[in-house]
Gaussian input, Z-matrix of N, CA and C with variables (Angstrom, degrees):
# hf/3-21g

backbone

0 1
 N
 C     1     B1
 C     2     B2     1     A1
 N     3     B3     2     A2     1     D1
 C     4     B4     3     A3     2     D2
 C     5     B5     4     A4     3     D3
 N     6     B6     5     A5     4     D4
 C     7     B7     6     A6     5     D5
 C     8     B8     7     A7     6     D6
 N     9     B9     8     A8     7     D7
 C    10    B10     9     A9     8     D8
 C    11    B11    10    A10     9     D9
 N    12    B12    11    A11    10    D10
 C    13    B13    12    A12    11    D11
 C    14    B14    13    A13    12    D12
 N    15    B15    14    A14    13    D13
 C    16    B16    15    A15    14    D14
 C    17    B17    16    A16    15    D15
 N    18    B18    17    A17    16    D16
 C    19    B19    18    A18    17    D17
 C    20    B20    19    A19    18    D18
 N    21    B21    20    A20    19    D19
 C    22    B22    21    A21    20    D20
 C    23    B23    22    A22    21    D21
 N    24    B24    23    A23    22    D22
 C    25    B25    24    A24    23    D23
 C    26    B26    25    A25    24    D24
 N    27    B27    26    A26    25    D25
 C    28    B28    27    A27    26    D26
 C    29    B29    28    A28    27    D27
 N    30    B30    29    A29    28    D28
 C    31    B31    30    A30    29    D29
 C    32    B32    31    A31    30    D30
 N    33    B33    32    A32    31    D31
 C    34    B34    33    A33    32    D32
 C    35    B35    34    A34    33    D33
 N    36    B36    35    A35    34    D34
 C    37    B37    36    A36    35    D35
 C    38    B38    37    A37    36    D36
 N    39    B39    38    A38    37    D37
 C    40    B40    39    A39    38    D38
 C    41    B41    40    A40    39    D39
 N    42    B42    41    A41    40    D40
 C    43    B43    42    A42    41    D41
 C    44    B44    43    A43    42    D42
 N    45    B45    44    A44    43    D43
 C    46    B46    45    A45    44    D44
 C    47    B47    46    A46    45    D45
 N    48    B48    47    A47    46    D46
 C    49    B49    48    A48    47    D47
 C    50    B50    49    A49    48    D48
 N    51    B51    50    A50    49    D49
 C    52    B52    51    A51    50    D50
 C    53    B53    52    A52    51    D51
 N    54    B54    53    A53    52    D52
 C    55    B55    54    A54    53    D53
 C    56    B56    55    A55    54    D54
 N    57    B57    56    A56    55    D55
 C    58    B58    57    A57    56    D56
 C    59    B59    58    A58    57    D57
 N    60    B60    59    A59    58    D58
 C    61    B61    60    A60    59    D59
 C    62    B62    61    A61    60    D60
 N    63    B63    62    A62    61    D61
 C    64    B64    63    A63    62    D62
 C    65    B65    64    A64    63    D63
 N    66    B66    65    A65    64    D64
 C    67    B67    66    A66    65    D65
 C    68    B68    67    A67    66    D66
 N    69    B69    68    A68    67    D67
 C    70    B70    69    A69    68    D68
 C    71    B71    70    A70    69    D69
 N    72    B72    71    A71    70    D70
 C    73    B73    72    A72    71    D71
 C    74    B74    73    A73    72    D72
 N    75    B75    74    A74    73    D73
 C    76    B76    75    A75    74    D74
 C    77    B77    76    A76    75    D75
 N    78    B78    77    A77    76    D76
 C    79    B79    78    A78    77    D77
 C    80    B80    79    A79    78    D78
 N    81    B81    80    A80    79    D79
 C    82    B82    81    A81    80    D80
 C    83    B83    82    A82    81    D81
 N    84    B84    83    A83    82    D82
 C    85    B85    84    A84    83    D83
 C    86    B86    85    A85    84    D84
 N    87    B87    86    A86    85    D85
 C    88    B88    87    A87    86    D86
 C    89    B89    88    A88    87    D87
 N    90    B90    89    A89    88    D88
 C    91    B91    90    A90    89    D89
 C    92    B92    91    A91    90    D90
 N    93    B93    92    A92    91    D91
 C    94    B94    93    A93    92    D92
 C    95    B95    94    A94    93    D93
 N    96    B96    95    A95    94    D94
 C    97    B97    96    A96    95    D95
 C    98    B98    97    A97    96    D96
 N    99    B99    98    A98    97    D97
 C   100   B100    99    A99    98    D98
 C   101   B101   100   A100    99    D99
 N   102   B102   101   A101   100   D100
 C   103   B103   102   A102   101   D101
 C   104   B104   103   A103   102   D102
 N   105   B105   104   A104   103   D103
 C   106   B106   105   A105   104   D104
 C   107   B107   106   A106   105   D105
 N   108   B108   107   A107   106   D106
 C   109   B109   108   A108   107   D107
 C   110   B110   109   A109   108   D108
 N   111   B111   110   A110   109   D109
 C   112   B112   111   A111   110   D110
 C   113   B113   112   A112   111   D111
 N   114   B114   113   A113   112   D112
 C   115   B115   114   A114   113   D113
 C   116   B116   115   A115   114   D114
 N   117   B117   116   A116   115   D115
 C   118   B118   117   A117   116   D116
 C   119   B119   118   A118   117   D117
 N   120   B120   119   A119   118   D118
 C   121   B121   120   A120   119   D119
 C   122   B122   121   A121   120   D120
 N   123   B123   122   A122   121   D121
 C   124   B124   123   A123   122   D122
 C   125   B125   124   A124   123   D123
 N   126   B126   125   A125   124   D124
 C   127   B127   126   A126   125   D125
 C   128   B128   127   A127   126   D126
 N   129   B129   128   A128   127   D127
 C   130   B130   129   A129   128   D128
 C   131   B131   130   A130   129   D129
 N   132   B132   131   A131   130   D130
 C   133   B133   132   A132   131   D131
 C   134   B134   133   A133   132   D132
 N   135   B135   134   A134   133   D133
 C   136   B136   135   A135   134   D134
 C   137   B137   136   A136   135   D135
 N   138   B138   137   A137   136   D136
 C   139   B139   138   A138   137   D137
 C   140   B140   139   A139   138   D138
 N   141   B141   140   A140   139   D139
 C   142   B142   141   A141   140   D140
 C   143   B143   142   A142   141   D141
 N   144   B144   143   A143   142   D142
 C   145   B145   144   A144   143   D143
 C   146   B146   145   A145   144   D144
 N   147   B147   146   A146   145   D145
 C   148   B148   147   A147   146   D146
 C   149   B149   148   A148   147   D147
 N   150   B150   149   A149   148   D148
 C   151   B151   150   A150   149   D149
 C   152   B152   151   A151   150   D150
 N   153   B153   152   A152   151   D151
 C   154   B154   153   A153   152   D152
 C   155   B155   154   A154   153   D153
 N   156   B156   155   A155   154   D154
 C   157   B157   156   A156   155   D155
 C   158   B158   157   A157   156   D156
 N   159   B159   158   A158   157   D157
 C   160   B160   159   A159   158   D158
 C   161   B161   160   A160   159   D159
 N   162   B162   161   A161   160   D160
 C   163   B163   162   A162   161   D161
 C   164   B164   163   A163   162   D162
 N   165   B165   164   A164   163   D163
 C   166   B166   165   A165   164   D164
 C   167   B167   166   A166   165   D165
 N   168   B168   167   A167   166   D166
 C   169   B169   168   A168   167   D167
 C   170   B170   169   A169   168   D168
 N   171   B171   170   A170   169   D169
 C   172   B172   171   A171   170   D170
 C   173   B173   172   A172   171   D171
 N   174   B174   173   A173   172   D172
 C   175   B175   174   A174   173   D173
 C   176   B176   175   A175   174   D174
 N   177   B177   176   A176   175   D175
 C   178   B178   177   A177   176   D176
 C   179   B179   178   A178   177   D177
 N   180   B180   179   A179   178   D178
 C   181   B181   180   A180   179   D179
 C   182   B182   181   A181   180   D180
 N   183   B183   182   A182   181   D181
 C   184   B184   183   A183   182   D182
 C   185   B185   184   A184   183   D183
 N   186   B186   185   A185   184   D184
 C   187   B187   186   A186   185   D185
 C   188   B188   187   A187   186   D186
 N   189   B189   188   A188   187   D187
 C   190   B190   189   A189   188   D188
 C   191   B191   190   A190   189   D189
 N   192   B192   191   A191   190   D190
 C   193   B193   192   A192   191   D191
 C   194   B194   193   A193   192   D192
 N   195   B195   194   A194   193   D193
 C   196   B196   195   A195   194   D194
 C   197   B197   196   A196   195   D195
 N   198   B198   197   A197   196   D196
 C   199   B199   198   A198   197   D197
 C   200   B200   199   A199   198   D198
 N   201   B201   200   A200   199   D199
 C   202   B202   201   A201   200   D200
 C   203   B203   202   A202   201   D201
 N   204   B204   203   A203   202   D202
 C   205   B205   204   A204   203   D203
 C   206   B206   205   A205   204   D204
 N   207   B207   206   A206   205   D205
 C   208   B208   207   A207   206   D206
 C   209   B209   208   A208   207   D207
 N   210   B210   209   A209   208   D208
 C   211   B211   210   A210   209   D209
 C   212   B212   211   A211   210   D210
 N   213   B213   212   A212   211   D211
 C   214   B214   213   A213   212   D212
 C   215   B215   214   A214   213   D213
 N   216   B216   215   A215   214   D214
 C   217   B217   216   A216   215   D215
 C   218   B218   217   A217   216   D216
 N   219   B219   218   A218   217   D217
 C   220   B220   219   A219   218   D218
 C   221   B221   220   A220   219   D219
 N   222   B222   221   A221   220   D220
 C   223   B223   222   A222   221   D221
 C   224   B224   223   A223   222   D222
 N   225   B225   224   A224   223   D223
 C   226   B226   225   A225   224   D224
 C   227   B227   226   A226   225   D225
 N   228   B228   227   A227   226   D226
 C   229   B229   228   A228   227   D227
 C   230   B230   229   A229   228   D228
 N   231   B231   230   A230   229   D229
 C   232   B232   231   A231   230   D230
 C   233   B233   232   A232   231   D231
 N   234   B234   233   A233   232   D232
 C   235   B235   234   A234   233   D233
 C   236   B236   235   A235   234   D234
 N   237   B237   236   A236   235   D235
 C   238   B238   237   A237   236   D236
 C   239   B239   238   A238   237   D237
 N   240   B240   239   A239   238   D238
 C   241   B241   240   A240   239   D239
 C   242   B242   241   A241   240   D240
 N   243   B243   242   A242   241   D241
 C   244   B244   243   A243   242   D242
 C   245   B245   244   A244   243   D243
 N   246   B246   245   A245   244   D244
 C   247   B247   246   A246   245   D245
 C   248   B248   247   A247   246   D246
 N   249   B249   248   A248   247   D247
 C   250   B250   249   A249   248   D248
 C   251   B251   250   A250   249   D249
 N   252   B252   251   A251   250   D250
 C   253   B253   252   A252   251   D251
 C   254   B254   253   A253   252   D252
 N   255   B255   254   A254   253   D253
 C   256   B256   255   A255   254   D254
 C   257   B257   256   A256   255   D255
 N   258   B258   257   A257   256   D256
 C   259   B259   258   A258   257   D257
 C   260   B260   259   A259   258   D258
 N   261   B261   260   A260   259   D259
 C   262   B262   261   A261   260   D260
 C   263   B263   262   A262   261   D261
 N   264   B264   263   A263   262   D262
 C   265   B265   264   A264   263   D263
 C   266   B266   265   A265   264   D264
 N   267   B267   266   A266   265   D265
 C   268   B268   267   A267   266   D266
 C   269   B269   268   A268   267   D267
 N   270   B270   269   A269   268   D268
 C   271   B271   270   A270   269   D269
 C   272   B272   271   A271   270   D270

   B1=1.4571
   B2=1.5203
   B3=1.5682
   B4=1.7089
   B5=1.1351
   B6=1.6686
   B7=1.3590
   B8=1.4908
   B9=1.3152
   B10=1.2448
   B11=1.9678
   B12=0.9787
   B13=1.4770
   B14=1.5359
   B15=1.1593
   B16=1.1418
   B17=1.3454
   B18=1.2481
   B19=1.4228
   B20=1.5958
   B21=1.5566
   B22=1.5970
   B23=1.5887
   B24=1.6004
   B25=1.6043
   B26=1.7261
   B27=1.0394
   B28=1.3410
   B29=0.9707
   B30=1.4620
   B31=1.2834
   B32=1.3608
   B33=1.4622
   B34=1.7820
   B35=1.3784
   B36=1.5113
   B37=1.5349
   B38=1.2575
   B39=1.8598
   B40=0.9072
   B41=1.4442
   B42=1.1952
   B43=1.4303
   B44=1.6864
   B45=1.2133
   B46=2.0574
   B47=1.3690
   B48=1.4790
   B49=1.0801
   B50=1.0778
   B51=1.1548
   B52=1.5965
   B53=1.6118
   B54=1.2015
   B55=1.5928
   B56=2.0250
   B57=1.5685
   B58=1.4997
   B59=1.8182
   B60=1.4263
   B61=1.7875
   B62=1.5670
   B63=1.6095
   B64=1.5528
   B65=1.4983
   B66=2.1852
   B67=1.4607
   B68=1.5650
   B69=1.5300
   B70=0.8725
   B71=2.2682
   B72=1.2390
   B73=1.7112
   B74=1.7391
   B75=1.6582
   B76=1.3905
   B77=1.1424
   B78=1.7724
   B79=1.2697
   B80=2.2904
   B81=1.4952
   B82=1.1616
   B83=1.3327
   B84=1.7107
   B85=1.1841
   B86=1.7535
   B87=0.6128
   B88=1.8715
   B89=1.2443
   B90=1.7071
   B91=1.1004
   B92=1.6957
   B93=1.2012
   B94=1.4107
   B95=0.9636
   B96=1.2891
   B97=1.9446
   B98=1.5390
   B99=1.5615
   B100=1.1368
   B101=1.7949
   B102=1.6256
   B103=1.6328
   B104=1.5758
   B105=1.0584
   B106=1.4201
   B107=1.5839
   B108=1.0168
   B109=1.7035
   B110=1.4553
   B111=1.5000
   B112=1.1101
   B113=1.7054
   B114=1.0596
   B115=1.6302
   B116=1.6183
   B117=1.1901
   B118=1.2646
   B119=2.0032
   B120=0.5198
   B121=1.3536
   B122=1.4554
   B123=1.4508
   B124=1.2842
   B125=1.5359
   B126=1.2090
   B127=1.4320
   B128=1.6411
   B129=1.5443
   B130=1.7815
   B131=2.1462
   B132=0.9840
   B133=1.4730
   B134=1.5750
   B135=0.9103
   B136=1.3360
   B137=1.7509
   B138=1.2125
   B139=1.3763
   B140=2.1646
   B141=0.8750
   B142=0.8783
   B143=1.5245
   B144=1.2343
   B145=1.5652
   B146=1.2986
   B147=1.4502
   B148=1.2809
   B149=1.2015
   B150=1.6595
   B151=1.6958
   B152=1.5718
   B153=1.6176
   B154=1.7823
   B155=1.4708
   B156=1.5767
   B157=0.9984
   B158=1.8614
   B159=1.1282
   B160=1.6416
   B161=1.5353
   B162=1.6024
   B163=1.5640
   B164=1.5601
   B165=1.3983
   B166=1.3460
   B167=1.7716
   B168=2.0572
   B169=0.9662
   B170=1.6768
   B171=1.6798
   B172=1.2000
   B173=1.4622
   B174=1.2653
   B175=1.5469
   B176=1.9561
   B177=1.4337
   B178=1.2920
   B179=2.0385
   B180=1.4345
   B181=1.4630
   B182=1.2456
   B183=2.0632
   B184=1.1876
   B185=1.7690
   B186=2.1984
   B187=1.6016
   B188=1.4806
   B189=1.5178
   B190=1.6457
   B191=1.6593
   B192=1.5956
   B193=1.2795
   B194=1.3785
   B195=1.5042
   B196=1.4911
   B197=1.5242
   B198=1.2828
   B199=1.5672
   B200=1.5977
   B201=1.3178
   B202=0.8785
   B203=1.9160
   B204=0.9952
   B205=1.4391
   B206=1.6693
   B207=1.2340
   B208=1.2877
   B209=1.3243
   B210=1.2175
   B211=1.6331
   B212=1.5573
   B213=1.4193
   B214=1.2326
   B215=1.1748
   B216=1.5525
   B217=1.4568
   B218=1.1716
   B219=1.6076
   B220=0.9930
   B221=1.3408
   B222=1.1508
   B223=1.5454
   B224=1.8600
   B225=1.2061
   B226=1.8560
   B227=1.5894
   B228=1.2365
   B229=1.5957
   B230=0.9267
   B231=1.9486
   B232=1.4363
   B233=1.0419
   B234=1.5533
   B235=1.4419
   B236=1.8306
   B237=1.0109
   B238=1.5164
   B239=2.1217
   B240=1.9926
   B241=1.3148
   B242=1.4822
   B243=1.6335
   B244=1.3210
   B245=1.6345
   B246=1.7387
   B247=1.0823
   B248=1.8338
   B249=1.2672
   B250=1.0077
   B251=1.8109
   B252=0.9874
   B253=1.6805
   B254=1.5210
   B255=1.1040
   B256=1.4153
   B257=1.3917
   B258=1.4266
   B259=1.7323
   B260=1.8673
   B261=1.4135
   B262=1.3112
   B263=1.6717
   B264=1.1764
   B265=1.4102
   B266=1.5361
   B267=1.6069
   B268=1.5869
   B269=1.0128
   B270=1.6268
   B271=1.4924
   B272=1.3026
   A1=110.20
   A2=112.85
   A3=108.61
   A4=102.57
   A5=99.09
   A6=92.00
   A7=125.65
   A8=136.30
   A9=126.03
   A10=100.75
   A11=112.81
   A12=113.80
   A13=134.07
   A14=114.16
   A15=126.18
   A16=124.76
   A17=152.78
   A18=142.71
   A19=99.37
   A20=107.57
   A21=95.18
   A22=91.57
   A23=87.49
   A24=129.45
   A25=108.48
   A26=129.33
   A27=115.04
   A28=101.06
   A29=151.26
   A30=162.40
   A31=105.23
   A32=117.77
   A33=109.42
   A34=93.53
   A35=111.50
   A36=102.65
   A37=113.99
   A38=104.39
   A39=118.42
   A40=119.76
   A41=131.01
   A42=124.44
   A43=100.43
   A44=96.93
   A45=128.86
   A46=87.17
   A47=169.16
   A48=135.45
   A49=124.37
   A50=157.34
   A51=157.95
   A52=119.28
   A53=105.34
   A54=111.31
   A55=92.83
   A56=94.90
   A57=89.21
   A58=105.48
   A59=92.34
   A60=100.50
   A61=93.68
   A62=123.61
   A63=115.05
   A64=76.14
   A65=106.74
   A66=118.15
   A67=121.33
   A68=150.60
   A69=129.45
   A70=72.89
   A71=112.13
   A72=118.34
   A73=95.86
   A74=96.32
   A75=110.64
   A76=112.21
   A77=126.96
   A78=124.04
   A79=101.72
   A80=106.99
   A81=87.74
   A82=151.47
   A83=128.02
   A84=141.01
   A85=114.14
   A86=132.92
   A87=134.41
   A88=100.31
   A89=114.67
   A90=126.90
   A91=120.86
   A92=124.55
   A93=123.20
   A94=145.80
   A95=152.48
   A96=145.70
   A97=92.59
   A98=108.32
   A99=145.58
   A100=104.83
   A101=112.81
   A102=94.42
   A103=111.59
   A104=125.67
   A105=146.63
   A106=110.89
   A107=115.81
   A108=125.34
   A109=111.21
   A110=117.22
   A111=98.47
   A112=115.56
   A113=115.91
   A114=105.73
   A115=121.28
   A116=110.95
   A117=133.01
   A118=135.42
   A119=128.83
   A120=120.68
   A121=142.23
   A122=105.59
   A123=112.40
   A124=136.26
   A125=137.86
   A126=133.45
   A127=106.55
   A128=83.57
   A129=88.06
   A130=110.45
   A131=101.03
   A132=117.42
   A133=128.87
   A134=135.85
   A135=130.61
   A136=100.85
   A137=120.71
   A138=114.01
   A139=86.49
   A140=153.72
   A141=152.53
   A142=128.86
   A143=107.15
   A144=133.20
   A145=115.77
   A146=137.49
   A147=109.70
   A148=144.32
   A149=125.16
   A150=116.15
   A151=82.90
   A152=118.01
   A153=102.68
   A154=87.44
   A155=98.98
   A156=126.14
   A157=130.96
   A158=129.70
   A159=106.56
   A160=89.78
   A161=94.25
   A162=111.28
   A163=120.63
   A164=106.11
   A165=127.43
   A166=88.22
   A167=131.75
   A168=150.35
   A169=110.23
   A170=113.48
   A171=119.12
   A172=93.70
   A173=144.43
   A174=132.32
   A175=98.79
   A176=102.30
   A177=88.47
   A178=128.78
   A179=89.27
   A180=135.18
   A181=123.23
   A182=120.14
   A183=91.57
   A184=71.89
   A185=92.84
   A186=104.30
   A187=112.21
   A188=110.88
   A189=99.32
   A190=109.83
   A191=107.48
   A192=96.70
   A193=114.09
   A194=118.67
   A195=109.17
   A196=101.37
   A197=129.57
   A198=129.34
   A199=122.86
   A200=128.71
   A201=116.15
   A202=110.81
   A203=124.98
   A204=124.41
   A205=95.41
   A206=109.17
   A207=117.71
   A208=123.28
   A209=124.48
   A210=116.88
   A211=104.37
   A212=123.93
   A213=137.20
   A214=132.00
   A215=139.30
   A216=120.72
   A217=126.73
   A218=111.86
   A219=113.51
   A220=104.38
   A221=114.27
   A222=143.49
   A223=127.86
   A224=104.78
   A225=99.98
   A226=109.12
   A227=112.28
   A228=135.55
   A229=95.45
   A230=83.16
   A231=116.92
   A232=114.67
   A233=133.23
   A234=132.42
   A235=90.06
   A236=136.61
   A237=124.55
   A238=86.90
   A239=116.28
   A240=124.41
   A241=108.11
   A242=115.00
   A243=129.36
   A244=106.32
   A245=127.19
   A246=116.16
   A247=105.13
   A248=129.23
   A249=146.86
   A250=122.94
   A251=108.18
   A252=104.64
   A253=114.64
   A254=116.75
   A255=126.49
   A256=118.26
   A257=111.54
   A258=116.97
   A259=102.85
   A260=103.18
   A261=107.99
   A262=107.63
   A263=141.31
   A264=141.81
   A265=107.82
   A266=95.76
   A267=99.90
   A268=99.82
   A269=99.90
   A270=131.64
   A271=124.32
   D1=145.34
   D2=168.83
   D3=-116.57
   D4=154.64
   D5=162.66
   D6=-120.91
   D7=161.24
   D8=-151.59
   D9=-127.75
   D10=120.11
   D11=154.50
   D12=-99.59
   D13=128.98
   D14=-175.58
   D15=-89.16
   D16=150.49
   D17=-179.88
   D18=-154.36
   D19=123.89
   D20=168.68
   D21=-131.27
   D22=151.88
   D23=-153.75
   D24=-116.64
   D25=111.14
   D26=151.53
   D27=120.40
   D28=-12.99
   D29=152.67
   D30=-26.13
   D31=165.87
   D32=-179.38
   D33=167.89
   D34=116.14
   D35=165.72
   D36=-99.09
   D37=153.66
   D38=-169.35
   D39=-114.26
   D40=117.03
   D41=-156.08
   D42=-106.99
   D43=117.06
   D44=-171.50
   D45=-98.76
   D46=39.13
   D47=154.54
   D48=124.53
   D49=-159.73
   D50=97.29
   D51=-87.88
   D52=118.44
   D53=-155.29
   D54=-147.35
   D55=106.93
   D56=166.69
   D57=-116.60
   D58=166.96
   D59=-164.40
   D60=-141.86
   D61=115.92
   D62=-145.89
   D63=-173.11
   D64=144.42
   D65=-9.88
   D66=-80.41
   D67=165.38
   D68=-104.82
   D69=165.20
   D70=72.98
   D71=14.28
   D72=-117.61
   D73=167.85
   D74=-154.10
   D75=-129.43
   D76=156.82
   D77=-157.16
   D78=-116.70
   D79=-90.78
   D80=166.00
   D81=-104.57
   D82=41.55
   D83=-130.64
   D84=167.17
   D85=133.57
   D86=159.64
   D87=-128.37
   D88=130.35
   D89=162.37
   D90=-78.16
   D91=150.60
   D92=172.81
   D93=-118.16
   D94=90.36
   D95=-145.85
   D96=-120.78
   D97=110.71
   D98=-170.00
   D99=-109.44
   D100=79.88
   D101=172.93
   D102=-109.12
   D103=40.65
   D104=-148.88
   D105=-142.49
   D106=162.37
   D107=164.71
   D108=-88.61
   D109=57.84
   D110=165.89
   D111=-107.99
   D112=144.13
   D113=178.41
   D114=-115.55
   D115=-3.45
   D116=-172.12
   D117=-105.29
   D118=84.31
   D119=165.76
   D120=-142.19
   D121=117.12
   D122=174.17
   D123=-76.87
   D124=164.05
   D125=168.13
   D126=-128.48
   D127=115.27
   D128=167.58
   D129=-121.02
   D130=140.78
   D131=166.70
   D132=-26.23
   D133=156.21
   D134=178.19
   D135=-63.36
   D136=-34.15
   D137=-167.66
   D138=-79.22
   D139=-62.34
   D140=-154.70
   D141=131.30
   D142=19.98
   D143=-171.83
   D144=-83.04
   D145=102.63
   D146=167.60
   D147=-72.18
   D148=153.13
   D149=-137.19
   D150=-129.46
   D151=-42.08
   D152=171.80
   D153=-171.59
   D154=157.55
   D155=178.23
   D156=-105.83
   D157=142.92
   D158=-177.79
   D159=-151.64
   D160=144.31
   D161=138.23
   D162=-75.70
   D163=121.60
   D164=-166.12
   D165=-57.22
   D166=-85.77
   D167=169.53
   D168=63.84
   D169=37.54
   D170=176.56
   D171=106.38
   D172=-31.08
   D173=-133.88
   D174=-70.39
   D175=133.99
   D176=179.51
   D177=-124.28
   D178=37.57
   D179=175.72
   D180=-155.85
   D181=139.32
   D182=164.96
   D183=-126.10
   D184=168.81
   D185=179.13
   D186=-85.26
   D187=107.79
   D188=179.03
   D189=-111.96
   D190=58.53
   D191=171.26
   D192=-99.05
   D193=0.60
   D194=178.12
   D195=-89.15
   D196=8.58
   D197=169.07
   D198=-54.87
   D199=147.03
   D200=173.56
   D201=-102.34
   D202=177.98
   D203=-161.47
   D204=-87.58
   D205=132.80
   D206=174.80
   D207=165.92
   D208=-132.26
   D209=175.68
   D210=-138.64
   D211=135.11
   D212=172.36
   D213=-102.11
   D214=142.26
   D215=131.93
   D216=-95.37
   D217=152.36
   D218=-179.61
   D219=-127.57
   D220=117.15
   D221=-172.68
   D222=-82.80
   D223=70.72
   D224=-174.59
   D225=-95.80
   D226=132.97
   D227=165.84
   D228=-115.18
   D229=171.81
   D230=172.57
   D231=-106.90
   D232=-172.39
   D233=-179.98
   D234=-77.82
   D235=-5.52
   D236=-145.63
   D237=-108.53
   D238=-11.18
   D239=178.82
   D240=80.15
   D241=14.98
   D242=168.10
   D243=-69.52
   D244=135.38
   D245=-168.55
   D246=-126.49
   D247=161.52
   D248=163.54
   D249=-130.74
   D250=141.81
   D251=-169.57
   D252=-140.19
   D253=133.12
   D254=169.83
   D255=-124.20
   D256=113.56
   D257=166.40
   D258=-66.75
   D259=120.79
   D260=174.56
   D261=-124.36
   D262=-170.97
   D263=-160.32
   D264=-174.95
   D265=124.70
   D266=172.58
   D267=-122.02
   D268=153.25
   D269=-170.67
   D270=-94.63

């Protein structure tokens, strides 16, 4: 038998904020609690498509009733291109 060790190197978290995106999963609307610098967030598709884009700038809803049912990310940065992500799902 061998045995094998592993070591990983270079990893580093990066802390974007506190940013919740709720309810989860959601029909026409996501609410947003932004205590972070983030100003940014996009939503792209399960395939990886983007579906819309926003300046965050306080907003503390976005309207997702023209969505179609499926699974999302939703993608918030900072001005600094630091990212955070949440798979969310509408119904």
């Amino acid at each position: 038998n061998k045995t094998f060790t592993t070591t990983i190197v270079g990893l580093e978290s990066v802390s974007v904020g506190k940013v919740k995106a709720y309810p989860n999963p959601f029909n026409e609307q996501v609410s947003i609690t932004n205590t972070g610098e983030l100003e940014r967030l996009i939503v792209k598709n399960i395939f990886g498509q983007k579906v819309v884009e926003y300046d965050l700038n306080g907003r503390k809803y976005i309207n997702t009733s023209a969505f179609p049912k499926g699974i999302y990310l939703f993608i918030f940065s900072d001005n600094a291109g630091n990212q955070r992500t949440h798979k969310m799902v509408k119904q």
